[in-house]
C-alpha positions in Angstrom: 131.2 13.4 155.9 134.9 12.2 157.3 135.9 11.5 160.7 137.8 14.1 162.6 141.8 13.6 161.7 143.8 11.9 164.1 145.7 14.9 166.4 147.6 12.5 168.5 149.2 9.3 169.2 147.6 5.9 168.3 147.5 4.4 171.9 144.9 2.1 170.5 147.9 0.7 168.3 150.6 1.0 170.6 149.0 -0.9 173.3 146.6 -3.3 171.3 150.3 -4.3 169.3 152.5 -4.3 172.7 150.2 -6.7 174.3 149.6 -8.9 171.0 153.6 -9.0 171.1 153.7 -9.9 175.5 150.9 -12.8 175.1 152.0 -14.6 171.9 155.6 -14.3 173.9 154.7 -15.7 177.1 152.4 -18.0 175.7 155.1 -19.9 173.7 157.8 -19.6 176.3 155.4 -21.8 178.5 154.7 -24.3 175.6 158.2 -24.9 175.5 159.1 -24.9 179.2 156.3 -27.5 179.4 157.5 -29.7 176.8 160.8 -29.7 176.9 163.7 -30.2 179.3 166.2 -27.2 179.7 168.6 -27.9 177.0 166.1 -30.1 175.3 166.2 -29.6 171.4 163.6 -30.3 168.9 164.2 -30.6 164.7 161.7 -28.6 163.0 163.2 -28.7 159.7 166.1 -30.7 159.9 169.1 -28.6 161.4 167.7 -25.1 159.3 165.5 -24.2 162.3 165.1 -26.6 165.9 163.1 -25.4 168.9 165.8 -25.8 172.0 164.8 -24.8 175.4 167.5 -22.5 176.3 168.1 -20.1 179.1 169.8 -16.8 178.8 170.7 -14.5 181.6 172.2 -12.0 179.5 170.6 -9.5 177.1 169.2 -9.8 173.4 170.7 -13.1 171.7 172.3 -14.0 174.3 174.7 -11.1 174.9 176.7 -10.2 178.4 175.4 -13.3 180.0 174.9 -13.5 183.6 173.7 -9.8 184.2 169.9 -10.5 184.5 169.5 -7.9 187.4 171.3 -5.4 185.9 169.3 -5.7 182.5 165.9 -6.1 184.2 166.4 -2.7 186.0 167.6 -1.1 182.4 164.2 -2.7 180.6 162.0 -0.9 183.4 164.0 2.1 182.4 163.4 1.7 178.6 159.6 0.5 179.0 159.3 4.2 180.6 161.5 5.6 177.8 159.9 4.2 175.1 156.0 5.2 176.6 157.2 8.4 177.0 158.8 9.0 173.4 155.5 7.4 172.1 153.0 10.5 174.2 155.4 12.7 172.3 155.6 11.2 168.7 152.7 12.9 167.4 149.9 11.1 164.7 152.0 9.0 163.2 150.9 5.3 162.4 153.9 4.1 161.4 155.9 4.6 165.2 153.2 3.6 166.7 153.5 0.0 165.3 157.6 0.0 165.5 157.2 1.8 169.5 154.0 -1.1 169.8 156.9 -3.5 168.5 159.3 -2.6 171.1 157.4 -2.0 174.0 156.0 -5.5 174.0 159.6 -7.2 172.8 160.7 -5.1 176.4 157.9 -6.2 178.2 158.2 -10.0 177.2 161.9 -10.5 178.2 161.3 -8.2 181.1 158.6 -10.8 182.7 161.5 -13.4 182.3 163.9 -11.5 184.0 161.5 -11.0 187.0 160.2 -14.3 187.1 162.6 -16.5 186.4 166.0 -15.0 186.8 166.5 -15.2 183.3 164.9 -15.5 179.2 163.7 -18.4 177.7 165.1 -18.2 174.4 164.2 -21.4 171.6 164.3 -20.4 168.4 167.4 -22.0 166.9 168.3 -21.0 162.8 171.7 -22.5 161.1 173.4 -24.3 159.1 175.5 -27.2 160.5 178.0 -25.5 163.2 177.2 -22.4 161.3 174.3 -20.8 163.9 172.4 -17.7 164.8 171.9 -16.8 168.5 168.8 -18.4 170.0 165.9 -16.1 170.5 162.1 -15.9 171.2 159.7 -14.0 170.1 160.0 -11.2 171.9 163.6 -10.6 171.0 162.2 -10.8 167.0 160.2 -7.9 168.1 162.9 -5.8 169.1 164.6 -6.6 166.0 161.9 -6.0 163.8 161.3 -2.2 165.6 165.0 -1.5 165.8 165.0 -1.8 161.6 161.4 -0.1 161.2 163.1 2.8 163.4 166.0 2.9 161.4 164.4 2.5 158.3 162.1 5.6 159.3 164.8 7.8 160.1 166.5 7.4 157.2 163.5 7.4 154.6 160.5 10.2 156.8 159.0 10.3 153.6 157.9 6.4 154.1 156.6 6.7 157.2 154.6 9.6 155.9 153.1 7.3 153.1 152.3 5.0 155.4 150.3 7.6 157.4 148.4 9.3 154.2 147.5 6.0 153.4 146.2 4.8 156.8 144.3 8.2 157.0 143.2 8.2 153.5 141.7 4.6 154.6 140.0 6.1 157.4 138.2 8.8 155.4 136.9 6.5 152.8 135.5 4.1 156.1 133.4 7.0 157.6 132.1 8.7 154.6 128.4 8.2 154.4 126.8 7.4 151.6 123.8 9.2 150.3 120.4 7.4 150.7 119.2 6.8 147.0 115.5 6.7 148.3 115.7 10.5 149.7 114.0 13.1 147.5 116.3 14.9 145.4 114.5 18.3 147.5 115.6 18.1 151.1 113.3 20.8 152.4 110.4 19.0 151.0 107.2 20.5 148.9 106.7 24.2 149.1 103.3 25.2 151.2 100.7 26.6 149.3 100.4 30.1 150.0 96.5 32.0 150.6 94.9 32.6 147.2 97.7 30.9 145.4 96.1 29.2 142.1 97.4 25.4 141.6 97.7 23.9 138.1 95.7 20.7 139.2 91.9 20.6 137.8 
């Protein structure tokens, strides 16, 4: 016997991911705040990839700098957007995890903004002078939905895939196996009816 199909969105996976996404965020921003020094820059491996305790008051990567305010009232905006596009996406796995994604990357820079005026970005990747834009963990979030978005638009029948899959997964996890001790007869021996003659003796 299956389990009923799904019929709406995966809250379970939108939330469960979105919060995953806020505390793994927060979590590191306050490792590094409490080890290093504004500014402060540590060599993970060599000058490929450092851990630098930088502040950005601008948005993702360190764009428009200085507009904090402004870009913490636009993430309450697109928190709301992106819950509301997710009640309306329908049963499909595959945005829930990229809108999980986002919503948590939002969330994550969004406590930054209130708190503290501004992100704590500290990821550092380059080569020599040759460098990406410093960014957390949140920010690779974003990123990481903005492409699985994309990558959904352009290619539904991915997506889809994914979902048969997920749901083929599901069906196989709730099917109950038959108990090899039952009788093969369900109903059980037939009553003997009045005057009936047995083969027994």
């Amino acid at each position: 016997m299956t389990g009923s199909a799904q019929r709406g969105p995966h809250w379970a996976v939108f939330l469960g991911l979105a919060a995953g996404i806020v505390v793994a965020d927060q979590v590191s921003k306050a490792i590094v705040a409490a080890t290093l020094d504004p500014g402060e820059m540590v060599r993970i491996v060599g000058d490929l990839v450092r851990i630098i305790h930088g502040q950005n008051t601008g948005a993702l990567f360190g764009l428009f700098q200085s507009s904090a305010v402004l870009f913490a009232a636009a993430s309450v905006v697109v928190v709301g957007v992106i819950v509301g596009f997710h009640a309306r996406s329908g049963p499909s796995l595959s945005l829930s995890i990229a809108l999980g994604l986002l919503l948590g990357g939002a969330l994550g820079n969004l406590i930054d903004r209130v708190r503290l005026g501004y992100v704590l970005d500290f990821v550092d990747m380059g080569i020599g002078d040759w460098r990406f834009y410093t960014y957390n963990i949140a920010d690779a979030a974003i990123s990481t939905a903005i492409v699985a978005l994309i990558v959904l638009a352009i290619w539904p029948g991915l997506g889809a895939a994914i979902d048969r899959a997920a749901g083929d997964r599901a069906a196989d996890g709730s099917t109950t196996p038959s108990d090899p001790g039952a009788p093969d007869d369900p109903v059980g021996p037939r009553p003997q009816r009045s005057g009936e003659r047995t083969t027994d003796g």
